[in-house]
C-alpha positions in Angstrom: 0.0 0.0 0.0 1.2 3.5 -0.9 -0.1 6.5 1.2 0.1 10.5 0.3 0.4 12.3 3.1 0.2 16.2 2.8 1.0 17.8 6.3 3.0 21.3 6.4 3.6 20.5 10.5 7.0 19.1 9.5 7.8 17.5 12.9 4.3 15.3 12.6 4.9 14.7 9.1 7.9 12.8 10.0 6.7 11.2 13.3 3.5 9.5 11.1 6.3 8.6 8.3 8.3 6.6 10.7 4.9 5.2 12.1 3.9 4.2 9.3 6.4 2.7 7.5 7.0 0.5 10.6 3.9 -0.8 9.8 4.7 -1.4 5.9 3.0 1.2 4.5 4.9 3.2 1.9 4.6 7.5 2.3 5.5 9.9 0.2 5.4 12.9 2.2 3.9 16.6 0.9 4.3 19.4 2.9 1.9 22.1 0.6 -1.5 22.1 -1.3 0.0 22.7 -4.6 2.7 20.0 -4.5 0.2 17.4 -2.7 -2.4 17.9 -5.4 0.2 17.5 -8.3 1.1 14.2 -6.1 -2.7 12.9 -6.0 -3.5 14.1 -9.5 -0.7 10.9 -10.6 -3.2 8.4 -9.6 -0.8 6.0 -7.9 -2.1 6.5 -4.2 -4.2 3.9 -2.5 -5.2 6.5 0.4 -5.0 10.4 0.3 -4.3 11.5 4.6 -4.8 15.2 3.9 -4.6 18.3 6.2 -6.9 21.0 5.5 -4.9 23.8 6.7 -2.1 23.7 4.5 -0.3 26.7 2.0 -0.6 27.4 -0.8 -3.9 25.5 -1.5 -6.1 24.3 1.1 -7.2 20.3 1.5 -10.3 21.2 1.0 -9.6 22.7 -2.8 -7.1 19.5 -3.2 -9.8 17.4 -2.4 -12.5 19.3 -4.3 -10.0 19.4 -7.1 -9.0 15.5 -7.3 -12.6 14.8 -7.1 -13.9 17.2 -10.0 -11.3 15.2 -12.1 -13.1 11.8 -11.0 -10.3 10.8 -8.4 -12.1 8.5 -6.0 -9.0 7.4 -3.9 -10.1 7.4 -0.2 -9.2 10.6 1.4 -8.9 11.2 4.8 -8.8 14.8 6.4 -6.7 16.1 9.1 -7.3 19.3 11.0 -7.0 21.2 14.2 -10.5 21.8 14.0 -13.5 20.4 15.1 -16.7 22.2 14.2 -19.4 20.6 12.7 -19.6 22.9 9.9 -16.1 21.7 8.7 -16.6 18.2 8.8 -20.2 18.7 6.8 -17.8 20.9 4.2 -15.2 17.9 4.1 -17.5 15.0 3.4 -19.6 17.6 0.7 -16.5 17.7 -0.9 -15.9 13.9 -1.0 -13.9 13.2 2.1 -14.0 9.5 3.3 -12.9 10.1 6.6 -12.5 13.2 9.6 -9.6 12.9 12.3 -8.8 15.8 14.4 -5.9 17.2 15.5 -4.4 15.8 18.3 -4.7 11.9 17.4 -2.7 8.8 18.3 -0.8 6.9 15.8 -2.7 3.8 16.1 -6.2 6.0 15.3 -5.1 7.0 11.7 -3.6 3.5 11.3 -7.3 1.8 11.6 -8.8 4.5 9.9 -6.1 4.1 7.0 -7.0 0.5 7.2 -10.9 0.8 7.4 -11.0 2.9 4.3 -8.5 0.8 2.2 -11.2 -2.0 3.1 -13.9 0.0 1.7 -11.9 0.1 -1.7 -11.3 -3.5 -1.2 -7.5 -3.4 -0.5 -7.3 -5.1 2.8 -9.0 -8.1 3.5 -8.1 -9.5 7.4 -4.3 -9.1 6.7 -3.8 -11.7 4.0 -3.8 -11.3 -0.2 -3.9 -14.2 -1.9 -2.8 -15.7 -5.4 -4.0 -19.1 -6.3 -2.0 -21.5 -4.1 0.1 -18.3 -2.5 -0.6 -15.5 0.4 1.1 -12.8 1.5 0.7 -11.7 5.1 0.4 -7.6 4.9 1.4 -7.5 9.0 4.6 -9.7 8.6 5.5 -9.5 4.8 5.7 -13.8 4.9 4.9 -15.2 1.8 3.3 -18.6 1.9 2.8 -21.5 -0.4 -0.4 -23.2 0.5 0.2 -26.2 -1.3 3.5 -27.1 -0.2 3.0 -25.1 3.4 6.7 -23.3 2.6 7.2 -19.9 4.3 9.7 -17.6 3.1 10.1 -13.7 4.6 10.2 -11.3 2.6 12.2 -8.0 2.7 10.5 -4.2 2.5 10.9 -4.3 -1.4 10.7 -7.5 -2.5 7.2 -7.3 0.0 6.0 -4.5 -2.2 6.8 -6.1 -5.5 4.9 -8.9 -4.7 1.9 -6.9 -2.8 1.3 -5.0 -6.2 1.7 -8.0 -8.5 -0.7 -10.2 -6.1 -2.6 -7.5 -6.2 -3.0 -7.1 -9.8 -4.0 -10.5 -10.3 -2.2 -11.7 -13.5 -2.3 -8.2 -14.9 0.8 -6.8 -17.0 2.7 -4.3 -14.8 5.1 -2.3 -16.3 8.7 -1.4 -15.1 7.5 2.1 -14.6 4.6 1.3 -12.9 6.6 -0.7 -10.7 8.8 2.3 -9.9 6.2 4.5 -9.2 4.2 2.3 -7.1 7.1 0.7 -5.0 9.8 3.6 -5.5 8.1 6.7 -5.2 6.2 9.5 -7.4 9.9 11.0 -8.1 11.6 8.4 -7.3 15.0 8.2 -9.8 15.2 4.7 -9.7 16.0 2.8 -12.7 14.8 0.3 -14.8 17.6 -2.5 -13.4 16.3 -2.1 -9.8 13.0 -3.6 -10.6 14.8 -6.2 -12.8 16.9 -6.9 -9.7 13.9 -7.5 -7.4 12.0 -9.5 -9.4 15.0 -11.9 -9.8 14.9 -11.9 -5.9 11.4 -13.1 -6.4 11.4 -15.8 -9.1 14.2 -17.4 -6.5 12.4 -17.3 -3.5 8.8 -18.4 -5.4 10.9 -21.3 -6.7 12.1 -22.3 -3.0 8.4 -22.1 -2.0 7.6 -24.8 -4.6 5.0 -23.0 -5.7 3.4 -23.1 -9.8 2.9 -19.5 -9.5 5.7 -17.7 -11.8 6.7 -14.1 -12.3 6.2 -13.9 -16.3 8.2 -11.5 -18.4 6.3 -10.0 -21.3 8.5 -8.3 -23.8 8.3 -4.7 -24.3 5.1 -4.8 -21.7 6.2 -5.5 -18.2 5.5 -8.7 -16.1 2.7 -10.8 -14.3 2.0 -13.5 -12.2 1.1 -16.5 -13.7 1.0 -20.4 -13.2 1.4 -20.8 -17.2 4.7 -22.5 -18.1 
């Protein structure tokens, strides 16, 4: 999962970062309205955690903005506010989700994780792949037809997430870079080559049919096709 987070409070920008990314959950951080909307306009975000007081351009244009362009990624709105009136304004504008300023860690993590269900991204921890799962709290990978575990590190965790994920759909070495890299990222085409070496090995000790298939010119997808 990849989240945008547009905060200008630097200092909590960086705490929820590290909070998050403990819990394997790529961030790209934004720290104005301009820049965070340029961000959410790529289309690569699974959850939008946007504050509404920001420069520039308010969350509540960004959102306003991302929706009028028919950008239905799950937003959820931060603010030191609480009135009602600005919580009617947020959800008018399309907001999926209120928290108010101060919150614990743990509160945006569930609300993250109950909107991302909504989209149908998170179902009770596991995605699945024919005879494979992937634990999202402990990045194992698992072959249920042998019953072969193998952990996975950060990037080969988020390789996999979005090819499971994708369900035997072409990804391309750009998307890949995007998704698992970053929006301006300068990683190159070798690093995802890399990774999904990484993969086809560790597949292969599971003893799993599932392969990583390279399509020329196109990108790659899982498949259990020889």
């Amino acid at each position: 999962m990849r989240i945008l987070l547009v905060e200008d409070e630097k200092s909590l920008s960086d705490a929820l970062v590290k909070i998050l990314q403990k819990n394997h959950i790529n961030v790209d951080p934004q720290y104005d309205g301009e820049k965070g909307l340029f961000a959410a306009q790529s289309g690569i975000y699974d959850v939008i955690v946007l504050d509404i007081m920001l420069p520039k351009m308010s969350g509540f244009k960004v959102l306003q903005t991302i929706r009028a362009e028919g950008n239905l990624t799950p937003v959820i709105l931060l603010t030191a506010k609480s009135s009602i009136k600005d919580k009617v304004t947020g959800f008018d504008l399309g907001a999926d989700d209120y928290l108010t300023k101060p919150f614990q860690a743990t509160e945006l993590l569930m609300r993250i994780r109950a909107v991302s269900r909504r989209k149908g991204e998170i179902e009770d921890f596991l995605i699945t792949f024919k005879d494979l799962s992937l634990n999202t709290k402990n990045c194992i990978l698992t072959c249920e037809k042998t019953g072969k575990e193998i952990q996975l590190s950060a990037k080969e965790y988020q390789m996999m997430e979005f090819l499971m994920k994708k369900e035997g759909e072409i990804i391309s070495k750009e998307s890949f870079i995007t998704k698992v890299w970053g929006f301006l990222s300068d990683a190159e085409y070798n690093s995802v080559e890399v990774y999904i070496s990484f993969l086809r090995k560790k597949l292969k000790f599971l003893g799993t049919d599932i392969i990583i298939k390279a399509i020329r010119g196109r990108g790659y997808k899982l498949t259990d096709e020889d």
